[in-house]
C-alpha positions as a LaTeX table, in Angstrom:
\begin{tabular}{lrrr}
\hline
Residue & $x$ (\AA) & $y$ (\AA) & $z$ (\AA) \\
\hline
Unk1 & $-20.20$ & 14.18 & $-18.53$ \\
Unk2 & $-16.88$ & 13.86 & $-17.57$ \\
Unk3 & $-17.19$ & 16.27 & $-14.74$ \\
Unk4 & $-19.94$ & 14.55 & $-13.43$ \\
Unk5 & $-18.27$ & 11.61 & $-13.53$ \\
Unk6 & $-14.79$ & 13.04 & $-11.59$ \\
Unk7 & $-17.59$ & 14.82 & $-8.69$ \\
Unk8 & $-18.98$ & 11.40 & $-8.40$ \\
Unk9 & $-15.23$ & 9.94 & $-7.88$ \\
Unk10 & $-14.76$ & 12.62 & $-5.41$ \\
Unk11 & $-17.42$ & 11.86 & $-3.31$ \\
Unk12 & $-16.42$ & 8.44 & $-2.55$ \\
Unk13 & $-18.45$ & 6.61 & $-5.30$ \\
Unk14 & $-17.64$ & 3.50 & $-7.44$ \\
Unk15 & $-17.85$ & 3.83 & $-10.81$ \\
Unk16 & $-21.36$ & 1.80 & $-11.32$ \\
Unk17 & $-22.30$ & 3.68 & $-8.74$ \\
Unk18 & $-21.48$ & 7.08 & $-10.54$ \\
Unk19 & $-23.35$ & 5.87 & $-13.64$ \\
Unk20 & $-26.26$ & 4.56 & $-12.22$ \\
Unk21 & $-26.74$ & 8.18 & $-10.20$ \\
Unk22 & $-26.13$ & 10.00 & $-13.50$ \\
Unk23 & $-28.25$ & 8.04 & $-15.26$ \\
Unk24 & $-30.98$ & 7.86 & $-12.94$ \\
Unk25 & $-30.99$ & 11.77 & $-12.16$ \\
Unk26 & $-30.11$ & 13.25 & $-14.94$ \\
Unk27 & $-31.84$ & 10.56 & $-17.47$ \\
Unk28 & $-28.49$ & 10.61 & $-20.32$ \\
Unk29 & $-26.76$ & 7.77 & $-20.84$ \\
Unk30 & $-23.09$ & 7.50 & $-19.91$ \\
Unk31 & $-20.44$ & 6.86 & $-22.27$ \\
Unk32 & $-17.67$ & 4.26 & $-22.24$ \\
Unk33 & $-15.68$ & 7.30 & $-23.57$ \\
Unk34 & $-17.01$ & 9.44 & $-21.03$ \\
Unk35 & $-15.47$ & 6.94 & $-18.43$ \\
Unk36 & $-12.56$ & 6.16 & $-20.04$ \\
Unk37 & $-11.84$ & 9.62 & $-20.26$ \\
Unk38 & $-13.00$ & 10.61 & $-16.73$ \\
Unk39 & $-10.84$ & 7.88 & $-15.41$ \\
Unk40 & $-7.63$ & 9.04 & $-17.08$ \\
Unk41 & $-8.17$ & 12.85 & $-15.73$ \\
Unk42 & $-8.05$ & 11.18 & $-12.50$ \\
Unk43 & $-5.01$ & 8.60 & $-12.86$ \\
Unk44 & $-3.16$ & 12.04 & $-14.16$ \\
Unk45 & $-4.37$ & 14.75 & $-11.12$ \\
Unk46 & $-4.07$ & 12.13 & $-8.11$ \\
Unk47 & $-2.59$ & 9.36 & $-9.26$ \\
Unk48 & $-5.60$ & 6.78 & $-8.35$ \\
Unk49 & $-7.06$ & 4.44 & $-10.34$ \\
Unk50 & $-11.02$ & 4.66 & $-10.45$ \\
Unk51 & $-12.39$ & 1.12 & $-9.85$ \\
\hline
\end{tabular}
């Protein structure tokens, strides 16, 4: 999930707008883990926090 969640940062998304395209296409449910996660692989590889 977390890799969905970094491809969706990546392409210039928000991150409601990340969960509500995972959610609506591939019908899981993301985690707060799964974000809080996603967003810390990001703070360390580019030094941007995911808002």
């Amino acid at each position: 999930m977390q890799e969905l969640l970094k491809r969706c940062f990546y392409d210039k998304m928000t991150i409601t707008e990340a969960v509500k395209f995972i959610e609506k296409s591939y019908g899981k449910k993301v985690t707060e883990k799964s974000i809080k996660t996603a967003k810390e692989n990001i703070k360390a590889c580019s030094n941007i926090d995911w808002e």
